[in-house]
C-alpha positions as CSV (number, residue, x, y, z in Angstrom):
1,X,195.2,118.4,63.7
2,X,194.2,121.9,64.9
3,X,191.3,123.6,66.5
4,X,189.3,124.0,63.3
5,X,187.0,121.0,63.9
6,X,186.4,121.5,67.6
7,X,185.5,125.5,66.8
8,X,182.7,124.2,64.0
9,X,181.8,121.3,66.4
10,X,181.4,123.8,69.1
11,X,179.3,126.1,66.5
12,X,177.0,123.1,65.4
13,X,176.6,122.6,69.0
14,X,175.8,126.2,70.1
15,X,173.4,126.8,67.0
16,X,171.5,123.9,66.4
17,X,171.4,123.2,70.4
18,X,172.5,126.1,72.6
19,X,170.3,129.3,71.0
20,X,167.1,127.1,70.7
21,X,167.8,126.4,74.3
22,X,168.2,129.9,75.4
23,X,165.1,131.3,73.3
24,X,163.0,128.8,75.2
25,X,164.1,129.5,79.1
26,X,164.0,133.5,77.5
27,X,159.9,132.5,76.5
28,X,159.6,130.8,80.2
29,X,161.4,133.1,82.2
30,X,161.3,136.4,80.5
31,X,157.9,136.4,78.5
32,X,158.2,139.7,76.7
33,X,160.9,140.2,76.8
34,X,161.2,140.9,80.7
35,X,162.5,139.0,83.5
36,X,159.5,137.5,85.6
37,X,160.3,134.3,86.4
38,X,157.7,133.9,89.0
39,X,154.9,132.6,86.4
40,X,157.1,129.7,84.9
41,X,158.6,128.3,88.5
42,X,154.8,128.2,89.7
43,X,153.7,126.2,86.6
44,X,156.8,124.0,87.1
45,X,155.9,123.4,90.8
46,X,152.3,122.8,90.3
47,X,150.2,120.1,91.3
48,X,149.5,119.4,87.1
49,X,153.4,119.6,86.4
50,X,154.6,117.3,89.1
51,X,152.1,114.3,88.5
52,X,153.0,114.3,84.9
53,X,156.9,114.4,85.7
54,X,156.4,111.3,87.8
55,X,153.9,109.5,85.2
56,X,156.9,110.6,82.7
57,X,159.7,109.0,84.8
58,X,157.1,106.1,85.1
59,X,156.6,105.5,81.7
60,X,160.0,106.1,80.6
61,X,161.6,103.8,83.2
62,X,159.7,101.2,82.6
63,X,159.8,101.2,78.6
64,X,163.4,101.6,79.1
65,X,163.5,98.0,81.1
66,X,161.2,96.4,78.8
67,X,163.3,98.0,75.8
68,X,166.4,96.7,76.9
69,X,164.9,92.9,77.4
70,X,163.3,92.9,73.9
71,X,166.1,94.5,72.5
72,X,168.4,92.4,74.5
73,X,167.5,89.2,73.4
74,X,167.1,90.5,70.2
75,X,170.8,91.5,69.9
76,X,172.1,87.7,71.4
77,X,169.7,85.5,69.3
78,X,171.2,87.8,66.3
79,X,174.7,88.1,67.3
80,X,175.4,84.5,69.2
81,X,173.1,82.2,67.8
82,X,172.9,80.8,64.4
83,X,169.2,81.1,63.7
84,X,168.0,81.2,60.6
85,X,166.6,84.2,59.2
86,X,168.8,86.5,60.9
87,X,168.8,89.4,58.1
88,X,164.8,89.0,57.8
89,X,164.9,89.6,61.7
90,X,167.5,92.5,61.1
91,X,165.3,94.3,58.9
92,X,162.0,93.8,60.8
93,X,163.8,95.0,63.8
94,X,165.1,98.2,61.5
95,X,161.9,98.7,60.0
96,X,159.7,98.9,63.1
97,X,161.6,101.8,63.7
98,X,160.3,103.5,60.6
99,X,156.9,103.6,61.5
100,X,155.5,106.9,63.3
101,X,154.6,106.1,67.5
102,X,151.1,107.1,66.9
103,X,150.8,104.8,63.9
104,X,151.9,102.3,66.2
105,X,149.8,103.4,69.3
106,X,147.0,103.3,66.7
107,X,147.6,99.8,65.6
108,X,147.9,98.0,68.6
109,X,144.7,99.8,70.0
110,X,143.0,98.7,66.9
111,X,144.3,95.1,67.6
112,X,143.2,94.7,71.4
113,X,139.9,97.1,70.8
114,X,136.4,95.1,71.8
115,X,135.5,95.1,67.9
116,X,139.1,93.9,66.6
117,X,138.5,91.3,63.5
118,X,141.6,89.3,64.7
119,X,140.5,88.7,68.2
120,X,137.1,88.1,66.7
121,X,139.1,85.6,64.6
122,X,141.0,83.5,66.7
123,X,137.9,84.0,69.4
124,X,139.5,86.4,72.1
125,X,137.3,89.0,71.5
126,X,135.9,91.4,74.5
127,X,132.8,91.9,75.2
128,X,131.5,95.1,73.5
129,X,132.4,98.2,76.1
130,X,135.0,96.7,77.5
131,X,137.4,99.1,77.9
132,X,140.6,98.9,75.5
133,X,143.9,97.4,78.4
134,X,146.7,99.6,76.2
135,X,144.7,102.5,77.6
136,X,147.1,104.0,80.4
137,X,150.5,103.9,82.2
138,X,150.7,100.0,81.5
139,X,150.1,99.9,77.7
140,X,152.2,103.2,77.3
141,X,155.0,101.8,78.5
142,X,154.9,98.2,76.9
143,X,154.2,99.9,73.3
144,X,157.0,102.4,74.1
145,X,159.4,99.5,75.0
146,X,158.3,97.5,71.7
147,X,158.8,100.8,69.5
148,X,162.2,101.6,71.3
149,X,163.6,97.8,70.7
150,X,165.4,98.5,68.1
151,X,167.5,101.4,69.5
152,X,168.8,99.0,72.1
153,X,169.0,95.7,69.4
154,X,171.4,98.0,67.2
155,X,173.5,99.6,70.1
156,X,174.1,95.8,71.9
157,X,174.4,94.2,68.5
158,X,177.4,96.9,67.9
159,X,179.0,96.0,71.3
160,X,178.7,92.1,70.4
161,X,180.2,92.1,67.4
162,X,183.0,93.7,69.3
163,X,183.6,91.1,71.5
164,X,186.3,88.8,70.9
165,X,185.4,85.4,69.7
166,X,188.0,84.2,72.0
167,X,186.4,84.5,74.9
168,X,183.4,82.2,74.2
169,X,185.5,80.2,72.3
170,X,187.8,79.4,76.2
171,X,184.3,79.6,78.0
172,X,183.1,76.8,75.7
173,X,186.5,74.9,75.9
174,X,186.1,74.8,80.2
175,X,182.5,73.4,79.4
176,X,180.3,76.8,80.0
177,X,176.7,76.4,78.8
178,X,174.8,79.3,77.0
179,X,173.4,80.8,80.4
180,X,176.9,80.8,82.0
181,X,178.4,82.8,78.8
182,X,176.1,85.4,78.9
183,X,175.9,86.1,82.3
184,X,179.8,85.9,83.4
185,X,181.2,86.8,80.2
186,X,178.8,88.6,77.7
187,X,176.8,90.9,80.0
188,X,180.5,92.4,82.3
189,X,181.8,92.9,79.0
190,X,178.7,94.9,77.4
191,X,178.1,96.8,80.9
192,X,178.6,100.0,79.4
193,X,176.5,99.4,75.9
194,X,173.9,98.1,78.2
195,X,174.0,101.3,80.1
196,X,173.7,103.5,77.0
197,X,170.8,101.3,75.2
198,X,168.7,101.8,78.2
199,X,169.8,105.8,78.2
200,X,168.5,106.1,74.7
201,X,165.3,104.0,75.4
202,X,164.6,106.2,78.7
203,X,165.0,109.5,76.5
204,X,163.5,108.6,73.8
205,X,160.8,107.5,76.2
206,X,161.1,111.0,78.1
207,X,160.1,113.3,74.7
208,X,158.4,110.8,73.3
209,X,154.4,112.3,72.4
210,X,152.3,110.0,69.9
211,X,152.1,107.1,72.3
212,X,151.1,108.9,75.8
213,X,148.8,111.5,73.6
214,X,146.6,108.2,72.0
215,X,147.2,105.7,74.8
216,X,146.9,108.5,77.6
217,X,144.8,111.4,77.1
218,X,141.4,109.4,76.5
219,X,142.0,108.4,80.9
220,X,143.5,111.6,81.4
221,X,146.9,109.8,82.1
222,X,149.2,112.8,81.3
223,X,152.9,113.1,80.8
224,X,155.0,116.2,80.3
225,X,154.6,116.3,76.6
226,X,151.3,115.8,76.7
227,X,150.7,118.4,79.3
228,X,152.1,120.8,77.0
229,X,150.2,119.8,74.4
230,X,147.2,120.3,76.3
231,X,148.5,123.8,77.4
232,X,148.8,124.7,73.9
233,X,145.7,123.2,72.3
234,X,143.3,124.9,75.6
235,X,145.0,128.2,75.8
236,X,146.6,129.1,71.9
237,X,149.4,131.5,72.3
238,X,148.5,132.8,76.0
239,X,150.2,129.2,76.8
240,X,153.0,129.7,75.1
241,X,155.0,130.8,78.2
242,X,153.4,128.0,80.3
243,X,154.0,125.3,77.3
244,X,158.1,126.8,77.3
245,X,158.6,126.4,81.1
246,X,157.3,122.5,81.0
247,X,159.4,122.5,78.1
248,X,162.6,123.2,79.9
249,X,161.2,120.3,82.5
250,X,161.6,118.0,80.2
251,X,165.0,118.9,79.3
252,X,165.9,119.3,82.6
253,X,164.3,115.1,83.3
254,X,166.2,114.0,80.2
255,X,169.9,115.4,81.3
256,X,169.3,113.9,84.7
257,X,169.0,110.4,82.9
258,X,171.7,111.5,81.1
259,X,174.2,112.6,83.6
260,X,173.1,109.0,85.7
261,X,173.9,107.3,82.6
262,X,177.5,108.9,82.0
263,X,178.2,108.4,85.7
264,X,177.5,104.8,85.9
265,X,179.2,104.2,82.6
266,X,181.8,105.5,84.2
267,X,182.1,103.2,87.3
268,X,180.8,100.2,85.4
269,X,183.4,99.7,82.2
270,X,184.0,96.7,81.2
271,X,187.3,96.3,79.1
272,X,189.0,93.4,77.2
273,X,192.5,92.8,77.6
């Protein structure tokens, strides 16, 4: 009923997002306090910057997809089916979410490392020296896509609950099966909270650091974050300028995700009438 909350909207927005924003393309581009941009578009285009943009997308994308099928399913067996133990599910699914990436990158190392009790226990233990499998792109992106479950659980649980009960209810009436609901009734329906799970697992896979920096560094498999963090820890505050113009990198990587996801959300809504 005016334009007071879009003005402090707008203000939360330029404050908290817009001025942090600037200050870091001013420490890229104008180190000093003086325009010389050269420095940061040469770190952005080098040989270091581009691998770990494409082991980022890597990562991301595929912890996005395996996300959005653990989540998924997660999501349908809670929301369709009357399993028991839904609210002890729930809150394992919410909880997971509570615990720090590297705690989790930690754990699961521990778990599938060559001296791991539990292997030792069940007798699946490697040999001593084998080298740990989470170690790399592959067990970056299935820990990512276990840690970012839940995001994609809660967003398609949301949409679910949404959907009329009337629809199954005439699906089940013309003698659909389980498969047929969700995949001509269920899945058009959710199109555009399916898009947005998998945008918020690929972001979150995009600045995520605690996974890549223990699954990745010890095989020199580096993403952007991880690059800068490496740019910080080797050259202190000489790297500042470098670490602010990978920075932007990522930002820049995370709004094309972004804008892809708005645009197909766009072309791909799916309405009940």
């Amino acid at each position: 009923g005016g334009l007071g909350l879009p003005l402090l909207v707008t203000l939360c927005a330029i404050l908290l997002g817009g001025l942090p924003f600037l200050r870091l393309a001013a420490a890229a581009f104008a180190p000093g306090w003086q325009f010389s941009p050269e420095a940061a578009l040469a770190e952005i285009g080098s040989r270091a910057a581009v691998n770990a943009t494409l082991h980022t997308l890597e990562t991301a994308g595929l912890s996005a997809i395996g996300a959005l099928l653990i989540g998924g399913s997660a999501a349908i067996l809670l929301a369709v089916t009357d399993v028991r133990g839904k609210r002890m599910i729930a809150f394992a699914l919410v909880f997971s979410m509570m615990i720090a990436p590297q705690v989790a990158a930690l754990a699961f190392l521990s778990l599938l490392a060559p001296h791991s009790p539990i292997l030792a226990f069940i007798g699946l233990s490697p040999a001593p020296g084998t080298p740990n499998p989470l170690l790399g792109r592959g067990g970056i992106a299935l820990v990512m896509a276990l840690h970012h479950a839940p995001l994609v659980a809660i967003t398609l649980w949301t949409g679910l609950r949404s959907v009329p009960h009337s629809l199954i209810e005439a699906a089940q009436m013309e003698g659909a099966g389980p498969a047929t609901i969700i995949g001509r009734i269920l899945l058009p329906v959710l199109r555009p909270q399916i898009i947005a799970a998998a945008l918020l697992a690929f972001v979150a896979g995009v600045g995520n650091f605690g996974i890549p920096a223990l699954l990745g560094l010890p095989v020199n498999y580096l993403t952007l974050p991880t690059l800068i963090y490496r740019r910080l820890s080797s050259f202190g505050p000489a790297g500042l300028p470098d670490a602010a113009a990978l920075s932007i990198l990522v930002a820049l990587v995370a709004a094309v995700g972004i804008a892809a996801g708005m645009l197909a959300t766009r072309r791909a809504g799916g309405k009940v009438e």
